[in-house]
C-alpha positions in Angstrom: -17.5 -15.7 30.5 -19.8 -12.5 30.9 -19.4 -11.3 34.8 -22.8 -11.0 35.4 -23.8 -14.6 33.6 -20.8 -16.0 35.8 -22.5 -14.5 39.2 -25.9 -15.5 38.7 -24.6 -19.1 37.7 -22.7 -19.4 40.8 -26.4 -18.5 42.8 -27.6 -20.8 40.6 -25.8 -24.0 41.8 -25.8 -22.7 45.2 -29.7 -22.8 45.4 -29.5 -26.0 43.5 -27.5 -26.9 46.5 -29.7 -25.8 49.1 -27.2 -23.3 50.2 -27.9 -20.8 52.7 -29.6 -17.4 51.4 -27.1 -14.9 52.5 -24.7 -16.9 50.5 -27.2 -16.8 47.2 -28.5 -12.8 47.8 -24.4 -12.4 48.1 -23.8 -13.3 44.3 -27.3 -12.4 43.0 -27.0 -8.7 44.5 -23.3 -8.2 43.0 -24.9 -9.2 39.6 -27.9 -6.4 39.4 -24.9 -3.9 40.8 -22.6 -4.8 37.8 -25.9 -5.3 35.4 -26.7 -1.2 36.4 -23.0 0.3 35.7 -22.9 2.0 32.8 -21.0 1.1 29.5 -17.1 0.8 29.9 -17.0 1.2 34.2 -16.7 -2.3 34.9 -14.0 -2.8 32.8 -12.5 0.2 33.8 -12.7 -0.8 37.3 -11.3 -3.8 36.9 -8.3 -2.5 35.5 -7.9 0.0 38.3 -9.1 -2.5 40.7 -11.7 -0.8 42.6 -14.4 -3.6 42.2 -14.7 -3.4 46.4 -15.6 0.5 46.1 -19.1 -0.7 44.8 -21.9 -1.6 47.0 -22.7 -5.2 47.2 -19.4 -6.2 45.8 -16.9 -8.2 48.3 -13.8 -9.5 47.8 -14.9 -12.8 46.4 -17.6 -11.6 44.3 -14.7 -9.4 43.0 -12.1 -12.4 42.5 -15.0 -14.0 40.3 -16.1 -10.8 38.3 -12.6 -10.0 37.3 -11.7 -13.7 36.7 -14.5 -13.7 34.7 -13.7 -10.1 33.0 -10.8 -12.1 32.0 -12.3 -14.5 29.8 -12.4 -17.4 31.9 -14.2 -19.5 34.4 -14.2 -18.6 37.5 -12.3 -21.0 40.4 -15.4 -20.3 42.3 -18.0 -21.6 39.8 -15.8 -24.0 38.5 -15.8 -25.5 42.7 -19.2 -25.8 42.4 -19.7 -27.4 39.3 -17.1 -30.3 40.6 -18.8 -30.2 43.7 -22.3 -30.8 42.6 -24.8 -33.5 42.9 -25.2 -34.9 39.4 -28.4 -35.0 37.8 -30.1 -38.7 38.0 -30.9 -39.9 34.8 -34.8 -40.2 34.6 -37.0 -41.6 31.4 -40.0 -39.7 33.2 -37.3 -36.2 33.7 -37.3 -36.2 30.1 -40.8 -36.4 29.6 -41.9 -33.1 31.4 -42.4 -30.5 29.7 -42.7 -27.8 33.0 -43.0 -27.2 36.1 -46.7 -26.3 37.8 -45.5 -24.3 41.1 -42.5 -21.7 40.9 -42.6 -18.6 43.3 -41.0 -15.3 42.1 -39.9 -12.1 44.4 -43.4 -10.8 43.8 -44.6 -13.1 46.8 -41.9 -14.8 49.1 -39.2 -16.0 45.9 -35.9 -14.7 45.4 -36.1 -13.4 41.4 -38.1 -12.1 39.5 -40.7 -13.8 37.3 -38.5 -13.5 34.2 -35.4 -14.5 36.1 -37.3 -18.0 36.7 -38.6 -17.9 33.3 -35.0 -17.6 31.7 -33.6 -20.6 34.3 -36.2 -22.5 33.5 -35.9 -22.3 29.7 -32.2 -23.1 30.1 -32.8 -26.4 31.9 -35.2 -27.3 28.9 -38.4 -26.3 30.0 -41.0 -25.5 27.8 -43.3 -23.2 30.0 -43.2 -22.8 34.0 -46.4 -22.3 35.7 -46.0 -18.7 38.2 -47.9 -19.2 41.2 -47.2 -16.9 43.4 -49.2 -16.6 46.8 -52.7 -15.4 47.5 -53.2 -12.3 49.5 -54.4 -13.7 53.0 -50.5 -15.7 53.6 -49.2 -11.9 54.5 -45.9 -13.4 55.8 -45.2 -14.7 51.8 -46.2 -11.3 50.2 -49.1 -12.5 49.1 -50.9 -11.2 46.1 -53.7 -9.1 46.5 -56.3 -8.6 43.8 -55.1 -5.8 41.9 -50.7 -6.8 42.4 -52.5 -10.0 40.7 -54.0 -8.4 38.2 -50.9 -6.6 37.5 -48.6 -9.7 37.2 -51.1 -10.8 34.6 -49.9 -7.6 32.1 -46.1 -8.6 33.3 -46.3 -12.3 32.1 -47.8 -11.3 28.8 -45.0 -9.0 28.4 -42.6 -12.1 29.1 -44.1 -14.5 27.0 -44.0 -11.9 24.2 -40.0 -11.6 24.6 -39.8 -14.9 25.1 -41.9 -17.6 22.8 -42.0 -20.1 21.5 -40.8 -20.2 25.9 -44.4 -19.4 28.2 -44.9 -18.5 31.3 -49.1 -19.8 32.7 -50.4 -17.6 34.9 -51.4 -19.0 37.7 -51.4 -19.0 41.9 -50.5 -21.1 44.8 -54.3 -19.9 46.6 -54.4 -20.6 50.2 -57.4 -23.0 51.4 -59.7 -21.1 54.2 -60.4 -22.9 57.4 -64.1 -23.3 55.6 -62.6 -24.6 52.2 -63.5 -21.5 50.1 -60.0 -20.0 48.2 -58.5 -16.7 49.1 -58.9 -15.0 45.5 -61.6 -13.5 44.1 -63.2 -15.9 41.6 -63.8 -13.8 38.7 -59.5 -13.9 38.5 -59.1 -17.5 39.1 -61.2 -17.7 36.0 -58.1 -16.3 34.0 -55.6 -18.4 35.3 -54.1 -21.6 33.2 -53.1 -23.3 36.9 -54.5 -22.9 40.5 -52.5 -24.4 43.3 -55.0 -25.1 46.1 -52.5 -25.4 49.6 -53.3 -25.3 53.5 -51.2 -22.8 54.9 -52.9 -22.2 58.2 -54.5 -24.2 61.1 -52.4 -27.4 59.9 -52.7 -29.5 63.5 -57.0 -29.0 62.6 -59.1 -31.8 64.0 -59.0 -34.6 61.1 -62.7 -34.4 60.2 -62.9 -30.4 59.7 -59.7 -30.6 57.8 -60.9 -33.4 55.4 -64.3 -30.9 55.3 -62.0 -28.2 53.9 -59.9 -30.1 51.9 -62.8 -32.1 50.1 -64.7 -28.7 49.7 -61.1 -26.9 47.8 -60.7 -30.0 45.5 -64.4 -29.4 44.5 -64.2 -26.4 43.1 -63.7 -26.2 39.8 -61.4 -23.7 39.9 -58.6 -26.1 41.3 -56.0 -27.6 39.0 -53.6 -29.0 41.8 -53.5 -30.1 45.7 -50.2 -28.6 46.8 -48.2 -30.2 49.3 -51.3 -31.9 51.0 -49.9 -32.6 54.3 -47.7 -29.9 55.2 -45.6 -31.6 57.1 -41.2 -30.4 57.1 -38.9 -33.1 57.7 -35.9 -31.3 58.1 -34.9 -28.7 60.7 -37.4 -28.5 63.5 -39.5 -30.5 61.0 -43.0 -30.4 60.9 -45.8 -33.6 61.4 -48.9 -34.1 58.6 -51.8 -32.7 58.7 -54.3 -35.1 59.7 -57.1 -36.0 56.9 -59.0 -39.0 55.6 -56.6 -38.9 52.8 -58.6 -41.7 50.8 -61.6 -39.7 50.7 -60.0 -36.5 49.6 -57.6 -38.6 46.8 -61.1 -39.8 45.4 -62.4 -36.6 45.4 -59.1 -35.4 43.4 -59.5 -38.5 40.9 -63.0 -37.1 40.4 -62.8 -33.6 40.1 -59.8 -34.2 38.0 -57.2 -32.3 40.5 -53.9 -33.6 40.5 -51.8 -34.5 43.6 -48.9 -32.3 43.9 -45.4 -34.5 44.5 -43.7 -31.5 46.0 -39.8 -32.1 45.2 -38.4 -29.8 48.1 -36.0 -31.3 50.5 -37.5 -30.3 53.1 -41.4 -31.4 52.2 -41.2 -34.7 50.3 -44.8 -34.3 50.0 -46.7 -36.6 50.3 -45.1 -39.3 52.5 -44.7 -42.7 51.2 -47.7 -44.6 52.3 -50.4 -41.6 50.8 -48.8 -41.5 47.5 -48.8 -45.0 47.1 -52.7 -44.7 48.0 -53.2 -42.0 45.5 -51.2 -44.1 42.9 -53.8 -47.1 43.5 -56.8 -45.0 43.7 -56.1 -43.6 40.3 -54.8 -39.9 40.6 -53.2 -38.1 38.2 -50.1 -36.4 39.8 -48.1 -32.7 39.0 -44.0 -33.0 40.0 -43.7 -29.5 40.9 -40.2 -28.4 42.6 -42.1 -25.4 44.5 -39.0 -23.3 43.5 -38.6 -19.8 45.4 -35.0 -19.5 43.2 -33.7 -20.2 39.8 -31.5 -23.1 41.2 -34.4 -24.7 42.8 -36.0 -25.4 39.6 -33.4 -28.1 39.2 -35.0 -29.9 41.8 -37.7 -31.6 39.6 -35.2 -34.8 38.9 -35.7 -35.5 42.5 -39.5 -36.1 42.0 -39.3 -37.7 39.0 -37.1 -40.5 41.0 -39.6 -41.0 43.4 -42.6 -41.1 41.3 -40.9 -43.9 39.2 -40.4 -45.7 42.2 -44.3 -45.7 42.8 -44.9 -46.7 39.1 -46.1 -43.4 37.8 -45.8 -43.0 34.3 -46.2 -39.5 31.6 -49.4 -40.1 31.5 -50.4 -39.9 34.9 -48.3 -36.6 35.1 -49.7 -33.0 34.5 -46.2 -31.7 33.7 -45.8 -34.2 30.8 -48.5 -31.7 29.1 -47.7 -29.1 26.7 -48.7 -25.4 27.7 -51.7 -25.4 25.5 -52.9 -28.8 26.7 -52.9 -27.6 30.5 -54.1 -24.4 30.1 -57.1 -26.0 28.2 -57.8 -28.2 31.0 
């Protein structure tokens, strides 16, 4: 096995396994080092054994490069493989197509936006939507104008190396405490997907909030409601955001804006009892693992589980869509 395919595989399952970061950075910073060296060191280093003299390489990420050098598996990954949750058989699983909300390390992800786009053509994805933040949510890097304008000339130099794969250019745009979205319009308009979330003021009065949610769903520039409570169940955790839920799912059948069933752990979004409202008011749905690392992008079995539960079929789903189909919508 190639050392640096055998480190970024172990990162891999350990964000698929919600490991913590300084584990995942660990193995994904010893695979750019060895990715830089040029022709002939590595292998020369691993025969004199001076693997540890290189920045970002400790003695396990050593043990696996040289294992690995070797022309095996290494212990570590193969751990991790035996270790790992498996993957729960899903008729609706194997009906998506992609994945509508993926982060990358231009906003607050881990990789870079081909990085995602090879992981998810791996786990048989036909296109991944890249939705990085909008410029106002400064703690996630947000995107400004012009860096967004830029990722635009990045993705069509992915897709071009990539295809038949795609990557849709889109955003995760935060809702402002009046409803309006923080991106200028005239680059929403080339987008394929716009993720409309509330990042800010989350414990807002029910009544304004349902103002500024009804008022983001309305605009035609929306494709998706992301995680429309907010809320965190794990950790500290996190309550809802309080809304009339039935009047903004309306307003999403409507408009045509799905409801995001956001697969992360720690979100679950939304609860129970509102997605079995939005299922019997009629809304269409996007199963969207809100990954911020190539492993996370594993995640999307999860919500395909829970949307069979609730009786959600392919063609309620946004994801079951092919690229050209949902960036025609």
């Amino acid at each position: 096995m190639e050392p640096v395919r055998a480190l970024r595989l172990i990162a891999f399952q350990l964000e698929r396994a919600g490991a913590q970061t300084y584990r995942v950075r660990a193995f994904r910073r010893a695979a750019e080092v060895v990715a830089a060296l040029p022709p002939g060191e590595l292998a020369e280093r691993v025969r004199r054994g001076t693997l540890g003299a290189l920045p970002g390489i400790g003695a396990v990420t050593a043990t696996v490069i040289e294992q690995a050098a070797a022309g095996g598996q290494p212990d570590y990954l193969s751990t991790l493989i035996e270790q790992a949750q498996p993957s729960v058989p899903s008729a609706l699983r194997s009906a998506l197509r992609g994945d509508c909300h993926t982060h990358s390390d231009w906003s607050d992800g881990g990789s870079p936006p081909r990085e995602m786009a090879e992981a998810a053509r791996d786990l048989g994805h036909e296109w991944i939507a890249l939705t990085d933040h909008s410029p106002r949510l400064t703690v996630a890097n947000g995107l400004s104008a012009q860096r967004l304008a830029d990722q635009l000339d990045l993705v069509d130099t992915i897709n071009a190396e990539l295809a038949p794969f795609r990557v849709l250019m889109g955003i995760e745009v935060d809702i402002l405490d009046d409803g309006s979205l923080d991106q200028r319009p005239d680059l929403l308009d080339r987008l394929d997907v716009v993720v409309a979330s509330v990042h800010s003021k989350l414990r807002m009065p029910a009544g304004p909030m349902t103002a500024r949610m009804l008022a983001a769903v309305r605009n035609p520039h929306v494709d998706v409601l992301g995680h429309c409570t907010g809320r965190l169940i794990t950790g500290r955790g996190r309550p809802e955001s309080e809304f009339d839920a039935a009047a903004v799912f309306e307003a999403c059948r409507e408009h045509g804006v799905a409801v995001e069933l956001n697969c992360r752990p720690e979100r679950q979004d939304p609860p129970d009892p509102l997605l079995a409202l939005a299922v019997e008011l009629g809304c269409v749905f996007a199963i969207d693992t809100d990954a911020h690392a190539p492993g996370q992008l594993d995640w999307l079995g999860g919500g395909c589980v829970r949307a069979e539960e609730f009786g959600i079929g392919a063609d309620r789903v946004l994801n079951a869509l092919s690229a050209d189909e949902l960036a025609a919508r």
